[in-house]
Structure formats: C-alpha cells, structure tokens
N, C-alpha and C positions, 0 to 999 in steps of 0.2 A: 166067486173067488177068482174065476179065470178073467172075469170081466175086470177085475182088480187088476188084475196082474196083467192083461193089457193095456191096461189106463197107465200103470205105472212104467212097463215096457217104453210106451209112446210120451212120457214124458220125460224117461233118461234119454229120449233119442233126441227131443225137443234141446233139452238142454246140452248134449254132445253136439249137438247142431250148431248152438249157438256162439258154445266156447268155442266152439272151432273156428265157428266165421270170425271172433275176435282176436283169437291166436293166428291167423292168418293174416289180418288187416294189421294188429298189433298196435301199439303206440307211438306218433308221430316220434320219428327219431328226426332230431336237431343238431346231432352233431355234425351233419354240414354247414349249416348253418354257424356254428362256433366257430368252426374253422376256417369260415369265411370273414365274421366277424374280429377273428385274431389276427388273419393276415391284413385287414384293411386297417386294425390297427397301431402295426408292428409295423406298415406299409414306410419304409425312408425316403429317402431325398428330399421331403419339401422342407424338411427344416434345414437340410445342411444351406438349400439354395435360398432359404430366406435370410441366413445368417453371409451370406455370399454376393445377397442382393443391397443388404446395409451396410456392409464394405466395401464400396466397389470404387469409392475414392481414394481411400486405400492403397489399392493396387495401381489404378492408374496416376497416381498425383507426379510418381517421379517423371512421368512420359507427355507434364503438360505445360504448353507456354506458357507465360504469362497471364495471356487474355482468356484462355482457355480455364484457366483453375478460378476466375473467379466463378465462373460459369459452372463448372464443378463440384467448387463446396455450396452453392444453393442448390441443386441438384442432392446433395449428399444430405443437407438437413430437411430436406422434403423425403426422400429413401427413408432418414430414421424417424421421421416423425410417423410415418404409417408401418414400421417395422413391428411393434406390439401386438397392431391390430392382424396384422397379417399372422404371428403367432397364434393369438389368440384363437383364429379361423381352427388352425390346425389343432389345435386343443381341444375345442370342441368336439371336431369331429372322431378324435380321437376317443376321448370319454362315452360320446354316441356308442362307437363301434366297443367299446370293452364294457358298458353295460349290456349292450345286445347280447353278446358273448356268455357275459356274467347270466343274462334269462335262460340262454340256451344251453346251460349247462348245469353241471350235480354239483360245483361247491356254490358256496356263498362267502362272498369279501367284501371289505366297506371301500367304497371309492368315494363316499364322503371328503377326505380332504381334499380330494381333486376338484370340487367344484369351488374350491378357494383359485384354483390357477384357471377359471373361467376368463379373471379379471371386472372390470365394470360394465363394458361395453365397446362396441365400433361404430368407429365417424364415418360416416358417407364424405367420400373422396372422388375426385372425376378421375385425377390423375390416375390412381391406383385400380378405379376399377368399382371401388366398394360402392353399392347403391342402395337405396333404401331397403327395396326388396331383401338385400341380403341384407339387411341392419334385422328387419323385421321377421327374416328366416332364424336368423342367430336368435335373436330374443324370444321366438318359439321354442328353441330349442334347448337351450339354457333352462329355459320353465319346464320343458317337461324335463330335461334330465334332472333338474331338484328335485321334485315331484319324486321320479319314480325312486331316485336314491335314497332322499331324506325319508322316506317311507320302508324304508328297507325291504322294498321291490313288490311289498305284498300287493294282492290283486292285478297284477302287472304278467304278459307275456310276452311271447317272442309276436305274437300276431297285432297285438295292440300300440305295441313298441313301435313297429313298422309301419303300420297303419297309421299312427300317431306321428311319426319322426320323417315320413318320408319325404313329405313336400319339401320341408325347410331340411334335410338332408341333402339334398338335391341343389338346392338354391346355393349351399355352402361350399359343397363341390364343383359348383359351376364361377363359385368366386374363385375359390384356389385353382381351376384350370386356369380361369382367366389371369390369375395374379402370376401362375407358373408363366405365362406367355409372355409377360411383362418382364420377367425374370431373365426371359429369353431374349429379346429385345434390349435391356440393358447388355446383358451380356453382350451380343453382336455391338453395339460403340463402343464398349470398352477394350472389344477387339481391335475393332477400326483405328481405336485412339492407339494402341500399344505395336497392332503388329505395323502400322502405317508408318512410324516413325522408319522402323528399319527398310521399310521397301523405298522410300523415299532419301534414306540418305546413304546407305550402303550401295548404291549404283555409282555412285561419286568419289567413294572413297577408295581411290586407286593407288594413292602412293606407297611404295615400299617403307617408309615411315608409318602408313595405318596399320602396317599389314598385324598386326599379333592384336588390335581393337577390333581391328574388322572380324579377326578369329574370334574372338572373346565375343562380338556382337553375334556373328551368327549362331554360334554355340545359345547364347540366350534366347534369339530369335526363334530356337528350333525349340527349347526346351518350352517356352510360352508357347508357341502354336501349337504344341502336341496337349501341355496342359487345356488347353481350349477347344481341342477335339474331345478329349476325356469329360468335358463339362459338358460339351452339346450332348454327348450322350445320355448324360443323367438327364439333361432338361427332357430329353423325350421319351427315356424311361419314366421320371415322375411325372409324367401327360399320362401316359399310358397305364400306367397303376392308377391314376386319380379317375381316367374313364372307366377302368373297368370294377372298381367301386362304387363308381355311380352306376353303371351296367348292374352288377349285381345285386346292388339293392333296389333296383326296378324289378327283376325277376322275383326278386323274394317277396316285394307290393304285391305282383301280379298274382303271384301262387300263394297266396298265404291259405288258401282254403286246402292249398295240395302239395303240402310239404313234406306225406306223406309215401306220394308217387315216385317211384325209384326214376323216373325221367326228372323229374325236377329236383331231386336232390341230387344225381350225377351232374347237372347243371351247376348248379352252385359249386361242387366240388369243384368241377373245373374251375370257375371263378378264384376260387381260394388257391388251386393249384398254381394258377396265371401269374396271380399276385405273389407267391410266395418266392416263383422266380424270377418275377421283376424284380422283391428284395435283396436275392442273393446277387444279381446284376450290379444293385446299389451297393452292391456291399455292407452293408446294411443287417 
C-alpha cells in the first residue's frame, strides 16, 4: 500500500512538473505580431503620393511655355498609364498585411471581396521601375493570398504565412521604395518647373506699376514652396514606414521558430510602435 502510495505521490509530482513547465512556457502569444501587421497595413502616404504622382500636370501646366507642355502631357500619359499598376502594388501588400493580422488574431472576417481589387495584373516598365522580378513576386503572392482566403484560412498560420509570403513580400516593398523614389524625383522638377519661374522673373520686376503682382507673386511663391517642404516630408516619412515594414517582416522570417521569446516579441512591438508614429506624422 505505501509502495502504491509512493508511486502515486511521484506521479502527481511528474505531472505538476509538467503543467508547470507548460504554464510557464505557455502559448505563443501573437498579438505582436497583429499589431505589427495592422500598422503596416493602416501604414498612409503612398497612396496619397501615388494619386499626387498622376497629377502632376495638373499642377504645373499653368507655369509652362509652350515647348515645355508638349513635353509635359507625354510625360502625363506615361504617369497615368502605370498609375493602376502602382495602386495595385499597394493593395496587395496591404491585403498580405490584414490577412497576416486576420491569422494572428481571435476573430475571423472574409476579405474575400478584396481579392477582386487585386486587379488582373502588372506590366514590367523600365520607366517606372516595375521588373519582371517584381511582376513574378506579385503573381506569387496574389496565389497564395487566394489560396489561403478562398479556403477560409483553415490549415493556414502565422509561421507558414511568412514563410510562404516573405520573398515576394520583399520583392513588392522594394518596388514601392523604389516607385516612392521616383515619386520623389518627379516631385523635385515640378518644383524646378514652378518655383523657377518666380526666381527668374521676380528680380526684374521693379517698377512701381509691378509692385501689388509682385506682392500677389511672392505671397504665391511662399505659399507653394512651404507646400513643397510639407510634401518632401511625407516622401521620406513613406521611405521610412515602407523600410521598416520590410525590416519587420525580415525579423518575424527570421524568428518564426521564437515568437514566443519576450526579446523578439518586444522587437516586433517596437516595429509596430515605429510605424504607428510615422502614421500619425502622415496624418493618416
């Protein structure tokens, strides 16, 4: 009987052992993860700047000669014709980032109609940037996000997700840097083309008869060049949200076995922390 009752002793102990070790280790919590995934994509500015980058005739057409505006409106139908594609970048990766979310988390939602604003596909452009590579990132990624939607997530996680999504996640965020930089580079000639007029003909205009245009001009001249400081800003807030999205979804590749580890999950926090204040920067 006592021998019973040691055997049973040392097997409560066995098993307080082991619930322990489990209550201790516990279950990978993800909610860094979500709210890394919701701020990358909640992340603004590239679309205000893509909608900014297909106007940009627009804005400069009253400030150009002649010879200049033919050169202009091809320039402007080249801008909209890759303006879709450049949406569409951003849509993706957005839907990436809110199914990740959608695994890391306790509800369940259908983002099924979202893969209708996928679109058909992207043209490889030189102008723009767009290359095959990233033609061929986007169409992986497209397929897995159907995949794991249209199946309504089952056998699907946060590890496999990343594992699966990350290359051509990568690939897609290196097009939108790249397409942000271009963004930015337009921007700078349309500067050239708007603030130049004024430096150029306001040193001339001296007579007492200019004087109340010349006022009206600098007034405009000030108002546009501050508008133009407030835009470079954004351009390099959206550089900065868009690296540290791809930064962060390298980390979470990297530890997917240890997302468990309060060092890598404070990591990620941060990441999402980062982003959520580049958003409120954007305004956004």
């Amino acid at each position: 009987m006592k021998a019973c009752r040691s055997a049973a002793a040392f097997a409560l102990l066995c098993v307080s052992l082991l619930l322990g070790g489990c209550a201790t280790n516990g279950p990978v919590s993800l909610e860094a993860v979500r709210e890394f995934a919701d701020a990358s994509a909640k992340l603004g500015g590239y679309a205000e700047l893509s909608h900014r980058y297909r106007d940009t005739y627009e804005r400069e057409q009253p400030y150009l000669t002649p010879s200049a505006d033919r050169i202009a409106r091809e320039n402007d139908a080249k801008r909209r014709a890759v303006y879709d594609d450049f949406v569409t970048l951003q849509k993706t990766v957005v839907l990436y980032m809110q199914t990740l979310s959608l695994l890391a988390g306790d509800g369940r939602y259908d983002l099924t109609p979202r893969l209708d604003d996928l679109g058909m596909g992207l043209q490889a452009n030189a102008e723009s940037g767009l290359q095959q590579r990233h033609i061929a990132a986007y169409m992986g990624l497209t397929r897995l996000l159907t995949r794991v939607i249209a199946s309504g997530y089952q056998n699907r996680s946060v590890e496999t997700m990343v594992r699966d999504g990350d290359a051509d996640i990568q690939a897609l965020l290196e097009a939108m840097i790249s397409i942000t930089r271009l963004y930015m580079k337009t921007n700078d000639n349309e500067k050239k083309t708007v603030l130049g007029i004024f430096d150029v003909e306001l040193p001339f205009s001296v007579k007492n008869s200019d004087r109340m245009l010349v006022t009206l001009a600098k007034v405009h001249y000030l108002s546009k060049s501050n508008e133009y400081k407030m835009i470079d800003q954004r351009y390099e807030l959206a550089l900065q949200g868009l690296t540290k999205v791809a930064l962060g979804h390298q980390k979470l590749r990297e530890n997917l076995h240890n997302l468990s580890r309060e060092e890598v999950r404070s990591m990620i926090q941060r990441y999402g922390s980062d982003l959520r204040k580049i958003r409120d920067n954007l305004g956004n």
